[in-house]
N, C-alpha and C positions, 0 to 999 in steps of 0.2 A: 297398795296401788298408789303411783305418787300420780294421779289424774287431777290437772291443773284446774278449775273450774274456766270458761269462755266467756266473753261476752259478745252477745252478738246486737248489734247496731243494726236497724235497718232505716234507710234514708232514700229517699225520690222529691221529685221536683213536683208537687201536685198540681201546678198549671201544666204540666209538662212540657217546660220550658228547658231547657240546655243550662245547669246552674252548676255555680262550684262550691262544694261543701269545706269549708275550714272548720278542725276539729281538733281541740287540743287533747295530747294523749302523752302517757308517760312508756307507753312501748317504743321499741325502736323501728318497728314496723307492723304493719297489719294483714288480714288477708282479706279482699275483697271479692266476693262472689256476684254475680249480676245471674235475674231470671233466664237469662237467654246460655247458661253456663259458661258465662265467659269466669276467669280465675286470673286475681290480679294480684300482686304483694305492693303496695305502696310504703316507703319508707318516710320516718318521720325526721322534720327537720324541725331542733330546735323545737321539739315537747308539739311542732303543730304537724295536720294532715291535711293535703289539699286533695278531695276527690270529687271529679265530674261528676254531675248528677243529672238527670233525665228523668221523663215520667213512670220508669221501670225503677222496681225497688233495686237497690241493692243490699249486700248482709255484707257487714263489714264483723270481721273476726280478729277482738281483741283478748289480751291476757286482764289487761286495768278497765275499767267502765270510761268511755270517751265522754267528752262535754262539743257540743255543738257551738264553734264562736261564732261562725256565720256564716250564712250563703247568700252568694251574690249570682 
């Protein structure tokens, strides 16, 4: 079985506040899942990820383990 191992990121805003996540990552894109089953692919630019964030979790599904550079 050649079964990749995931990593799954999960990120929200805990003021729940309207925030954007910058995430630096060595994939070329990701998938992102939100509670509400929305399904998103964000592509990375330049090793970073830029994803809105809200008081609802989202799962963000990578191949590499992401690092968190900042939300603003």
């Amino acid at each position: 079985d050649d079964a990749q191992g995931i990593y799954i990121t999960s990120l929200w805003a805990a003021d729940e506040a309207s925030r954007t996540a910058t995430l630096s990552t060595t994939d070329t894109s990701v998938k992102v899942v939100g509670t509400d089953g929305s399904l998103d692919y964000v592509e990375a630019n330049n090793g970073e990820l830029v994803i809105p964030i809200t008081g609802a979790p989202v799962f963000i599904y990578s191949i590499t383990p992401l690092a968190v550079s900042s939300i603003n």
